[in-house]
C-alpha positions as CSV (number, residue, x, y, z in Angstrom):
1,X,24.2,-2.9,-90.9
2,X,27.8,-4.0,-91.3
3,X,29.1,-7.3,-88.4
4,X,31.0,-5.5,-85.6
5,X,34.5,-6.4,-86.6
6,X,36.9,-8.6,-84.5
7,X,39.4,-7.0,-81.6
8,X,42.6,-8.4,-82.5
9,X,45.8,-7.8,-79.6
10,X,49.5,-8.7,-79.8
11,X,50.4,-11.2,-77.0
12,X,53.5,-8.8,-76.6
13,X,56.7,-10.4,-75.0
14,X,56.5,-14.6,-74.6
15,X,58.9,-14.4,-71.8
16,X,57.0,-11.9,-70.2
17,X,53.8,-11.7,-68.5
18,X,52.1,-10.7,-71.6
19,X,50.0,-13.7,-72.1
20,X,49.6,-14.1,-68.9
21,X,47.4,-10.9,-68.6
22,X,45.7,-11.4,-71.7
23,X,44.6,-15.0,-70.4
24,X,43.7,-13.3,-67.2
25,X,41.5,-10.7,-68.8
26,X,40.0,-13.9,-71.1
27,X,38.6,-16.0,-68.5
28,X,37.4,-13.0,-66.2
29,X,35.4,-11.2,-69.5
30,X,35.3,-13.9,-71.8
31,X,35.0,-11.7,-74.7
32,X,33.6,-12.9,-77.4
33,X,35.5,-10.9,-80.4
34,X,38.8,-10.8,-79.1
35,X,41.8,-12.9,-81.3
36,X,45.0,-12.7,-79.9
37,X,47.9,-12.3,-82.1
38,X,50.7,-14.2,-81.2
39,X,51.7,-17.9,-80.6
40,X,49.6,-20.8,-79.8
41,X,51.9,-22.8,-77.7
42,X,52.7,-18.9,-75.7
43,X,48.8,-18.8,-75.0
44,X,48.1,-22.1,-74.0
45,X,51.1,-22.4,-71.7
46,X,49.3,-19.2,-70.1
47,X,45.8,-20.7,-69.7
48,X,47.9,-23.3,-68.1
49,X,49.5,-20.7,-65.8
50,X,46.7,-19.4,-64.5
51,X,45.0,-22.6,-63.3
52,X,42.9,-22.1,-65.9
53,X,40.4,-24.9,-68.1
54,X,39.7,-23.1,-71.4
55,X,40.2,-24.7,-75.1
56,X,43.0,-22.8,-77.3
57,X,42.7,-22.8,-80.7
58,X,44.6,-21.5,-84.0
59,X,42.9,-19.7,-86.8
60,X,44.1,-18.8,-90.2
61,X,41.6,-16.4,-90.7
62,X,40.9,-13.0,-87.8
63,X,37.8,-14.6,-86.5
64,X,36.8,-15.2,-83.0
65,X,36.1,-18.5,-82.2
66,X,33.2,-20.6,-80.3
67,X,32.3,-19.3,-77.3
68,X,34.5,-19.7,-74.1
69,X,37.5,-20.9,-76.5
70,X,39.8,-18.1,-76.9
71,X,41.4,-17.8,-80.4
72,X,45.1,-17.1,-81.5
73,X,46.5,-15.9,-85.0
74,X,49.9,-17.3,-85.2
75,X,52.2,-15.3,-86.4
76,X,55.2,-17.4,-86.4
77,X,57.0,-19.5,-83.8
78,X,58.8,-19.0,-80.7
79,X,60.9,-21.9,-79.3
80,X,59.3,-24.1,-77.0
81,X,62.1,-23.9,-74.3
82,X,61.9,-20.2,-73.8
83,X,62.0,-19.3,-69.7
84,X,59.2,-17.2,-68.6
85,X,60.4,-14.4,-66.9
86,X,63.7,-14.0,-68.5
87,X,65.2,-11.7,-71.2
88,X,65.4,-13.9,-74.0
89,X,66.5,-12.1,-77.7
90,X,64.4,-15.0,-78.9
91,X,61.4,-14.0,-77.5
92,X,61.4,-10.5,-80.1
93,X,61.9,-12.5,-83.6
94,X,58.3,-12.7,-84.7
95,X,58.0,-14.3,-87.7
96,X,61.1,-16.6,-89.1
97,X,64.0,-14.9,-90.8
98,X,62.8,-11.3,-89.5
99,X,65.3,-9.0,-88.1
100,X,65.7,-6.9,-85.2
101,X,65.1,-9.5,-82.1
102,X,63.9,-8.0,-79.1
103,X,61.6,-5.8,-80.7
104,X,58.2,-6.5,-80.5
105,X,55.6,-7.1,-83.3
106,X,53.0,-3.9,-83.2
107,X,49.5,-4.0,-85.6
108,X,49.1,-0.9,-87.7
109,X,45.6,0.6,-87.8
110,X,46.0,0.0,-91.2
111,X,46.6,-3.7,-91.9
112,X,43.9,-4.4,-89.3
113,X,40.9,-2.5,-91.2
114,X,42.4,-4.2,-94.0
115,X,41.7,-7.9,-93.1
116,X,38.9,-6.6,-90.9
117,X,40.4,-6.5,-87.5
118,X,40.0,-3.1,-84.9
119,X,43.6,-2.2,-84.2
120,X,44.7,-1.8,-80.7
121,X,47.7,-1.0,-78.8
122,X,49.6,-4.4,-77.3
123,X,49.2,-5.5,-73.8
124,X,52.7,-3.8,-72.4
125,X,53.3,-6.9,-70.0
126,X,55.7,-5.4,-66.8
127,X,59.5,-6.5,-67.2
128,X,61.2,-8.1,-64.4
129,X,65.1,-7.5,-63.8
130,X,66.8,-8.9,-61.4
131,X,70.1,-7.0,-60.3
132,X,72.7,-8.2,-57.8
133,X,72.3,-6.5,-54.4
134,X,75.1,-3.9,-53.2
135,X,75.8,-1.9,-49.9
136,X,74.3,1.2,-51.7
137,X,71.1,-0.8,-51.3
138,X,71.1,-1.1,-47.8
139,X,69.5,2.1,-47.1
140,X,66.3,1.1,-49.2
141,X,66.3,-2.3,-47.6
142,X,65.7,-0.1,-44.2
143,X,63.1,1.4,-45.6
144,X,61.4,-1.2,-47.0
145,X,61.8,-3.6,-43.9
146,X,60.0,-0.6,-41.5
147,X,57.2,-0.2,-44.0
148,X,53.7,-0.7,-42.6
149,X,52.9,-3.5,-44.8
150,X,55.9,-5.4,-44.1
151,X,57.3,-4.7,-40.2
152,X,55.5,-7.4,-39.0
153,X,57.6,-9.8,-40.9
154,X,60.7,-8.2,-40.2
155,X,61.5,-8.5,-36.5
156,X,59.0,-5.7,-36.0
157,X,61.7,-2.8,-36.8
158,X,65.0,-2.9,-37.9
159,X,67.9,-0.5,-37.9
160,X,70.8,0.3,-40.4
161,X,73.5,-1.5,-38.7
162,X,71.8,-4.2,-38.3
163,X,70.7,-4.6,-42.1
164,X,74.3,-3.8,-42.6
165,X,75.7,-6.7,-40.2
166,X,73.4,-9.4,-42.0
167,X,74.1,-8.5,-45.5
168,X,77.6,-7.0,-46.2
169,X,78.5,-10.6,-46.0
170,X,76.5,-12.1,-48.7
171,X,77.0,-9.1,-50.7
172,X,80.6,-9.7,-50.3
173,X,80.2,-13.2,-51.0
174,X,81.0,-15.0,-47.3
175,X,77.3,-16.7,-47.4
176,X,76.2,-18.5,-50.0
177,X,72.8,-16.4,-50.4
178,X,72.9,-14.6,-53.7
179,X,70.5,-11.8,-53.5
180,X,69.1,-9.4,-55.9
181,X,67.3,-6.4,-56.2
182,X,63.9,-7.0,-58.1
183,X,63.1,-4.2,-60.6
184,X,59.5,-3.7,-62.7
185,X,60.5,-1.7,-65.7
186,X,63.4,-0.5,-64.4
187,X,61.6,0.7,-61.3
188,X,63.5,-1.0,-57.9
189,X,60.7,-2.5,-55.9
190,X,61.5,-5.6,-53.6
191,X,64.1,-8.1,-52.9
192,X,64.4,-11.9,-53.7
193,X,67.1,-13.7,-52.6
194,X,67.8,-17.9,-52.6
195,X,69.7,-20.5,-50.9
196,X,70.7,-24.0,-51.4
197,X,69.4,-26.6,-49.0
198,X,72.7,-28.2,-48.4
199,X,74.9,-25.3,-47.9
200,X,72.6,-24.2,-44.2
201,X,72.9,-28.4,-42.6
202,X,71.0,-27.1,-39.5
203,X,68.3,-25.6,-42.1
204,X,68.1,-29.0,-44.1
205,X,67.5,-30.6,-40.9
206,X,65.2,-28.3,-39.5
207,X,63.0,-28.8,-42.9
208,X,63.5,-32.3,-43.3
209,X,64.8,-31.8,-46.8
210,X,66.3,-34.9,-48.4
211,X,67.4,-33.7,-51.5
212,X,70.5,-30.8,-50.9
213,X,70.1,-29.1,-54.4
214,X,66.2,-27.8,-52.9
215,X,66.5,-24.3,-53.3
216,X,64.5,-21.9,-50.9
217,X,64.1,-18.5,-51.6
218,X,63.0,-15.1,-49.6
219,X,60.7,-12.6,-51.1
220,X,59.9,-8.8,-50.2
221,X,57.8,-6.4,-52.4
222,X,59.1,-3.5,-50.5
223,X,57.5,-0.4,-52.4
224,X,53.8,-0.5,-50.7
225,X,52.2,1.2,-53.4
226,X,52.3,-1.8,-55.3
227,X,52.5,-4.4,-52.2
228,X,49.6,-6.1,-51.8
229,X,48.4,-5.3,-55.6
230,X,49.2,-9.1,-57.5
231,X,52.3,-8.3,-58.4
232,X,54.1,-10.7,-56.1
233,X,53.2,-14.0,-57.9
234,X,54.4,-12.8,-61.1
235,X,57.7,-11.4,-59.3
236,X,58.4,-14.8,-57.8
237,X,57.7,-17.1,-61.1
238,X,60.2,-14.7,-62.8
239,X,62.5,-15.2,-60.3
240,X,62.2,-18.5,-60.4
241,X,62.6,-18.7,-64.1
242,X,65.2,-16.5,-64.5
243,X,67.8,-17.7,-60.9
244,X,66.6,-20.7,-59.4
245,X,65.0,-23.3,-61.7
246,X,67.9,-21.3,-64.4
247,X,70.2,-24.2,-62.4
248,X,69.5,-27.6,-63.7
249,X,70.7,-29.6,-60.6
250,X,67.7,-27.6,-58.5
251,X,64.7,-30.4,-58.1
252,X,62.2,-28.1,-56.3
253,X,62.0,-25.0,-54.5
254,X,60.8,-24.5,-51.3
255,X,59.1,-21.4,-49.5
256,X,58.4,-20.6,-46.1
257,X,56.0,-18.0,-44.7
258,X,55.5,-17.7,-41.2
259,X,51.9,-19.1,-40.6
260,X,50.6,-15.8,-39.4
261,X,51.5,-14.6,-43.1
262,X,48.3,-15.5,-44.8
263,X,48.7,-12.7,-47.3
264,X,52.1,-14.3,-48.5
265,X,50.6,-17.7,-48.3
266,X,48.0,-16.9,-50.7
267,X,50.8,-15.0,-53.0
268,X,52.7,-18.2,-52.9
269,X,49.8,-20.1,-53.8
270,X,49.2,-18.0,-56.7
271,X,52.7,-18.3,-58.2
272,X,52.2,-22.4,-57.7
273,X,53.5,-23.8,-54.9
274,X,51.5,-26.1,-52.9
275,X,51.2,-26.6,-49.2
276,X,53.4,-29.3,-47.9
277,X,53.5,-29.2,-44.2
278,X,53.3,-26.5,-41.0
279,X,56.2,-26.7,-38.9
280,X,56.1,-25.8,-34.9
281,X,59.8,-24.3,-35.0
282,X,61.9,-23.8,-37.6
283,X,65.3,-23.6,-36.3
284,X,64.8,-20.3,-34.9
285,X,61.8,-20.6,-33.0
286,X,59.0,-19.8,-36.0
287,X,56.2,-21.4,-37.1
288,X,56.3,-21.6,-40.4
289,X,54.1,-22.8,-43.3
290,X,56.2,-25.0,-46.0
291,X,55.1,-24.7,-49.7
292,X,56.8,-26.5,-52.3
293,X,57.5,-26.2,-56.1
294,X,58.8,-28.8,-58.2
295,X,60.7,-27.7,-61.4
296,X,58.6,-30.1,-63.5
297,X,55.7,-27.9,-62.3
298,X,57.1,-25.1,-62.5
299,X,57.4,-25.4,-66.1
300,X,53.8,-26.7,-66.6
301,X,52.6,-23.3,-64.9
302,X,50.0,-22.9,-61.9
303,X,48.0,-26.2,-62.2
304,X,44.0,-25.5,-61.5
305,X,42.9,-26.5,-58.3
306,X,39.6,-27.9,-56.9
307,X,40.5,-27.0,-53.5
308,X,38.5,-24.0,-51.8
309,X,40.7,-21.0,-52.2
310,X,41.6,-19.7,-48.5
311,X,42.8,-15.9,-48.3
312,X,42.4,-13.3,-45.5
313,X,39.5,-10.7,-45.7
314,X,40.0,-7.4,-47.7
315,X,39.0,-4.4,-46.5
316,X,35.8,-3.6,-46.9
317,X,34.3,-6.9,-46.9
318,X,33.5,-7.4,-42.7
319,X,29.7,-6.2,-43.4
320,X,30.0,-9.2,-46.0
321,X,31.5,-11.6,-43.4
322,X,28.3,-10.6,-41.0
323,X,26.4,-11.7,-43.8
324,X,27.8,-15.0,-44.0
325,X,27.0,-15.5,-40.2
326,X,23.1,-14.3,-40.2
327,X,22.8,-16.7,-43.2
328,X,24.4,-19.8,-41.4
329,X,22.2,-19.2,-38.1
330,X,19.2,-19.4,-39.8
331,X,20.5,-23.5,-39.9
332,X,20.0,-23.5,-36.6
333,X,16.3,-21.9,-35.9
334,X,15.4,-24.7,-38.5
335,X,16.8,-27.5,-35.9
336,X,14.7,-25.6,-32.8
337,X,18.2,-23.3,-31.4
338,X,16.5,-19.5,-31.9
339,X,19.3,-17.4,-31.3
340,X,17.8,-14.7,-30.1
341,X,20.0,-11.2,-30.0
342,X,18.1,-9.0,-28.8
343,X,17.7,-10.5,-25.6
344,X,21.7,-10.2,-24.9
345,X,22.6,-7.8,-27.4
346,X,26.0,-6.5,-25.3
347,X,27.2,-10.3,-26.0
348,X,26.7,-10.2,-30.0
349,X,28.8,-6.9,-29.8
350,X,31.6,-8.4,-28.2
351,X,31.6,-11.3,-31.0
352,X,31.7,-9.7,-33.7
353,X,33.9,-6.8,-32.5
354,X,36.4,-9.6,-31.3
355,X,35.9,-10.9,-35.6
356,X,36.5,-7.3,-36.4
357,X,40.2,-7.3,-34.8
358,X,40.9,-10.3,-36.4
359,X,40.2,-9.3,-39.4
360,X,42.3,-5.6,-39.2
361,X,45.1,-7.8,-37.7
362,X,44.7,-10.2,-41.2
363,X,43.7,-13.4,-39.0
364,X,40.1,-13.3,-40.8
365,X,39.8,-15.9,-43.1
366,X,37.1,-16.0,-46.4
367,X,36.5,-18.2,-49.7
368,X,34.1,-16.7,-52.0
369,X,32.5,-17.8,-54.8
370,X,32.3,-15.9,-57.7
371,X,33.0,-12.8,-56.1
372,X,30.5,-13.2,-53.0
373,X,31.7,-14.4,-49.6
374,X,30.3,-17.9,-48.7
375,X,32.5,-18.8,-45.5
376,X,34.7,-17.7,-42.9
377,X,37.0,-18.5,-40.2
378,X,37.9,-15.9,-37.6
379,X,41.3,-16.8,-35.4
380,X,42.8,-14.9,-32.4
381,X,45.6,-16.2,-30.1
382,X,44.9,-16.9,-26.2
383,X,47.5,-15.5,-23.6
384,X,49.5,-18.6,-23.6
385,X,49.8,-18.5,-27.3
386,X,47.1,-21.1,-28.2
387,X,44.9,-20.6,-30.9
388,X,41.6,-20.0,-30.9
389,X,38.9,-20.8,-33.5
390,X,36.6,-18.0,-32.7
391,X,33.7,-18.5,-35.6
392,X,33.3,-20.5,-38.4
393,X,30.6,-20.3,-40.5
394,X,29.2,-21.6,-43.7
395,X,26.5,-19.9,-45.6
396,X,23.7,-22.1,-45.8
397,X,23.4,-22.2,-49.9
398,X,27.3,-23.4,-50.4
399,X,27.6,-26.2,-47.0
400,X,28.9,-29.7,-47.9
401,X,31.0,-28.7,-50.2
402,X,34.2,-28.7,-48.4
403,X,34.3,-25.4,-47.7
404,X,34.1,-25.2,-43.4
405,X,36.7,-28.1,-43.5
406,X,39.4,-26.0,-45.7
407,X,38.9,-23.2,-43.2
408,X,39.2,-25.7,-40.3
409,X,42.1,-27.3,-42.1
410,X,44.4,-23.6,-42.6
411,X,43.2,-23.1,-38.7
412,X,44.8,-26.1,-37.4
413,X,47.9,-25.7,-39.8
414,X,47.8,-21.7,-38.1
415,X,47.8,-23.0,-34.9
416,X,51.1,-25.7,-35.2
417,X,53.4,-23.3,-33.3
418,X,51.3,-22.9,-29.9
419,X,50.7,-27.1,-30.1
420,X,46.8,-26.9,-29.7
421,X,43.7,-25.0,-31.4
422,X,40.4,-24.3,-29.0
423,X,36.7,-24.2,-29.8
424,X,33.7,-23.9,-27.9
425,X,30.5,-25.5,-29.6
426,X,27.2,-27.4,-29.4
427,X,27.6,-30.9,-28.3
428,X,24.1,-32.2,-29.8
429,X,24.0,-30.1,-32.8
430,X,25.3,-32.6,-35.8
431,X,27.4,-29.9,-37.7
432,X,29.0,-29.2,-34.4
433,X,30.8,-30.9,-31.9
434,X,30.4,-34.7,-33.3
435,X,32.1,-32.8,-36.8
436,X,34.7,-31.2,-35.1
437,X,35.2,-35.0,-33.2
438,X,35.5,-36.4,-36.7
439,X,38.2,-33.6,-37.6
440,X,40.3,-34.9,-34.3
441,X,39.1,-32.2,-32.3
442,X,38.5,-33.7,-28.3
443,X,36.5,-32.2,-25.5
444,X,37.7,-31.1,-22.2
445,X,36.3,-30.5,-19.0
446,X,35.8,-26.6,-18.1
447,X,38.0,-26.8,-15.4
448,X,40.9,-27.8,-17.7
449,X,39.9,-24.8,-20.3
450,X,42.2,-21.6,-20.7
451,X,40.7,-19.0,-18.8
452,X,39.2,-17.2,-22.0
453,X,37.9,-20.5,-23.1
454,X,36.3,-20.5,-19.3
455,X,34.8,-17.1,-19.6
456,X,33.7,-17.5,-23.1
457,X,31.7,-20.7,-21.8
458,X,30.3,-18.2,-19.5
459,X,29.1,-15.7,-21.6
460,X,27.8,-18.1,-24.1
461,X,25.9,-19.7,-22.0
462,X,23.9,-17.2,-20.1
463,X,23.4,-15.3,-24.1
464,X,22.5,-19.0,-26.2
465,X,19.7,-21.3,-25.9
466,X,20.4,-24.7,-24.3
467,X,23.2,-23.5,-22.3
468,X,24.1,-26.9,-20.9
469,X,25.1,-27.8,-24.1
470,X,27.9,-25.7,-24.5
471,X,30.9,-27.4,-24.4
472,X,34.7,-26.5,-25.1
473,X,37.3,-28.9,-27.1
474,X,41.0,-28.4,-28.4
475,X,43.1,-30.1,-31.1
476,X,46.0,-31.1,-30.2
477,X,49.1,-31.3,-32.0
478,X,52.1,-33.8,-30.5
479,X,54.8,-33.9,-33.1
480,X,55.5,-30.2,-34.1
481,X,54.2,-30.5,-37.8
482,X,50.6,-30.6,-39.4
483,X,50.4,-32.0,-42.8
């Protein structure tokens, strides 16, 4: 019986995100017949991009190499300097001396049976253009503002004039913040626009910025049939190629979320900036989340991470996070505390109803592990604006490894604006209240408590064993910034 042949595919566009997807697809499949046609220095700098660990190697033959090591055909060079994100006639020369830049390299069925390789069409990566905004774009930034997916972000609602008020002047040039209409494939679908630390003093300030040539930049994905959908991370990094890191006096960029925003934190995250500190106010009384991205890094791609990965819950995944939680109780029926609910089953409603409206308001916090749920941390917001640590559980199989403290970590980070994060816990239960001590957490008499902390006491203790035990404690944060 003849050897199943090789699948050979073109990495299609270097500036693009072509290799990106292909390394994407790599390391979630790990195929172990694919070569990728292309250039070795494109492909690597994709692993890279990813936050990927995976050996690339060249071949001068169309065979697959060991396993887990993805293999790449050259087929000429492209320049080393090439932006990612940007058109670049470079990018289309293929192999030295071959005419016709721009146009991509395409493997006839053909040639492929020829030297033994299955022919398939390229990986099409999407194209990114970015196109100054004008006043005829006004009308489709009101849309895209009052979309579902984005109005909480936007002042809650916004009307024409208004748009027109705060942007007629930078399209007509009177602020210094260029912005541009993002396009996919010639398709309009969000906005990105910058600004230079030292042109906005009060903003430089408010950020404790040292350097003025930090750039900062805005970022909507206004179209929600692909909001929400990955295509943010790859939006930005073009952007970034292509505008801000195009300037050679910008050092860094930085990017600022609101800290309720955990869907664009996690975006951000993905395109490779790195938290750098949670701010109480930023000027105009927001809390915001700072993330930072240096152009050395930049140009190294995504870096992979050890740290737990912290995003909100998707739908369809409560029934998982209800998992998690029968899995971490069992901890404590092994330590003599038999939570018992069907002597109080009203009270376990109420929890995990109060888990379910954090999680459809996107204040639900997971980390999986290959594709399972392992943890999660469940925030609301008292009446005076304080937050509150509702739930955070481990399951029992993944504990002490970092995991609850990551969650506890974004939580306190979450809660910078209102100055102070509640609890209510076990006092004698080791993974408890002494932890939460550890993690700068304090307890305070019940007469002290916010009233919800008062008649969550309450309720817990006439539903839990050793009721006396209950106890409630706050973090406290006294400068306006957690790092």
């Amino acid at each position: 019986m003849a050897s199943k042949r090789p699948l050979a595919i073109t990495m299609g566009d270097p500036a693009g995100i072509g290799p990106e997807i292909i390394a994407r697809h790599f390391m979630r499949e790990k195929p172990s017949d694919l070569v990728v046609v292309g250039d070795l220095a494109q492909m690597q700098r994709a692993i890279r991009m990813i936050g990927a660990d995976c050996p690339v190697e060249a071949t001068s033959r169309p065979e697959p190499g060991p396993a887990g090591t993805m293999t790449v055909l050259p087929v000429g060079s492209v320049p080393v300097d090439l932006p990612y994100g940007e058109v670049d006639a470079r990018a289309g020369r293929g192999r030295p001396g071959r005419r016709g830049a721009r146009r991509r390299a395409r493997l006839r069925s053909r040639g492929c049976n020829a030297s033994g390789l299955r022919g398939v069409a390229p990986v099409m990566p999407e194209r990114f253009t970015f196109r100054p905004l004008t006043p005829g774009d006004l009308p489709t930034l009101l849309r895209w503002f009052n979309a579902p997916h984005a109005l909480p972000w936007y002042g809650g609602g916004c009307t024409l004039s208004e748009i027109e008020e705060e942007y007629l002047p930078v399209i007509a040039g009177d602020l210094n913040i260029p912005a541009y209409i993002a396009c996919v494939d010639g398709r309009e679908v969000g906005m990105v626009e910058h600004t230079r630390a030292g042109d906005f003093p009060t903003f430089q300030r408010a950020y404790r910025i040292d350097d003025p040539d930090t750039a900062n930049i805005d970022v909507i994905v206004g179209e929600a049939d692909v909001a929400h959908r990955g295509l943010g991370p790859a939006m930005i990094r073009a952007f970034l190629g292509a505008k801000v890191f195009h300037d050679p006096r910008t050092p860094s960029c930085v990017i600022d979320p609101l800290v309720d925003n955990h869907i664009a934190i996690r975006a951000y995250e993905k395109a490779g900036f790195t938290f750098d500190r949670a701010l109480a106010d930023d000027g105009e009384g927001n809390a915001v989340y700072l993330l930072s991205l240096t152009r050395a890094d930049f140009l190294r791609g995504p870096a992979a991470s050890t740290a737990p990965t912290v995003r909100p819950g998707r739908p369809g995944e409560f029934d998982a996070v209800c998992d998690v939680e029968d899995d971490a109780t069992t901890l404590y029926t092994d330590h003599g505390l038999v939570i018992d609910v069907t002597r109080h089953p009203a009270f376990f409603d109420e929890e995990r109803a109060r888990w379910s409206r954090s999680f459809d308001a996107g204040q639900l916090l997971v980390t999986a592990s290959e594709g399972s749920l392992v943890a999660f941390a469940s925030l609301a917001r008292l009446d005076d604006g304080a937050g509150w640590l509702q739930q955070l559980s481990v399951r029992r199989a993944h504990m002490r490894q970092g995991l609850g403290r990551a969650l506890l970590q974004r939580a306190k980070r979450w809660s910078v604006g209102a100055g102070a994060l509640w609890i209510t816990t076990w006092e004698g239960v080791a993974w408890n209240a002494p932890w939460y001590a550890r993690e700068g957490f304090v307890r305070v008499p019940e007469a002290q408590c916010p009233s919800a902390i008062r008649e969550t006491l309450a309720l817990e203790r006439r539903a839990l064993p050793r009721p006396h035990d209950r106890v409630a404690m706050v973090y406290r944060h006294t400068d306006g910034i957690e790092r």
